[in-house]
N, C-alpha and C positions, 0 to 999 in steps of 0.2 A: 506443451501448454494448451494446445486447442484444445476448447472441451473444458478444460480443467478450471476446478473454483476454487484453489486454495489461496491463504490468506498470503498473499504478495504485498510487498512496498513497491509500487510505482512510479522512477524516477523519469520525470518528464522534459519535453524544453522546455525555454524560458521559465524555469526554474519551479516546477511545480511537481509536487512527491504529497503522493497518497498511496492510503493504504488498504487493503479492501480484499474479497473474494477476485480474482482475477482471472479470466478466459477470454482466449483468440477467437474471432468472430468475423469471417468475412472482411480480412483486411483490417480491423481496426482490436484493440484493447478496451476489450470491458471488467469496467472494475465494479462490480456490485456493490451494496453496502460501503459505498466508496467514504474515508473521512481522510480530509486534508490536513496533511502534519504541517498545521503552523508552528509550531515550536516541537524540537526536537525532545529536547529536555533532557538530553542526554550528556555525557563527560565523553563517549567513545565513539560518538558519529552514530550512523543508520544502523551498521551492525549491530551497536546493543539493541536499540530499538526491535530490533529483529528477530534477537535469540532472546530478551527478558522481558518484549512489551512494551508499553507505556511506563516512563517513568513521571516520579511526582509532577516535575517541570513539563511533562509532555502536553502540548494541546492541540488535539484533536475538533476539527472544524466537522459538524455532520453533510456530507454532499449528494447521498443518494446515489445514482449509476452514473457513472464516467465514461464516456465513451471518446477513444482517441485513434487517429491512424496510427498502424502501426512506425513510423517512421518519426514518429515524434516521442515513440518509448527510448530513453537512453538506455535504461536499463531496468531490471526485475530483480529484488531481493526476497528470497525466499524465507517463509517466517514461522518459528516456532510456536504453530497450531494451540499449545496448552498458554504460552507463553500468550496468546492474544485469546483467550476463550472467553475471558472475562467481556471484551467489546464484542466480538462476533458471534462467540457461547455454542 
């Protein structure tokens, strides 16, 4: 992941998950083009989100660059690049 900008879901603590270009930076997660998923919109959890996009119900918050220590990422869903071109392009 260091280096690397591709479109990640970013699950965070205290309960915060965005979505964005994402690379390791000197100890902390940077998420570029960052937008926060207040509503999923989804029927199958993150993973649809992940392999089909945004769905109708999805709503996306615009947030700009995220920057987190690393130890407050729970975890990283990797995400079907065509599947999000339409927001990131």
């Amino acid at each position: 992941m260091a280096g690397a900008t591709e479109v990640q879901i970013a699950v965070l603590t205290n309960g915060f998950v965005y979505v964005g270009n994402v690379a390791q930076r000197d100890g902390y997660v940077e998420i570029v083009n960052a937008k926060n998923i207040r509503r999923w919109g989804t029927t199958k959890g993150l993973g649809q989100l992940a392999i089909q996009g945004p769905q109708k119900e999805t709503i996306l918050d615009e947030t700009g660059v995220v920057r987190v220590p690393l130890h407050s990422v729970i975890f990283l869903i990797d995400c079907q690049e065509k599947a999000w071109r339409q927001i990131f392009g």
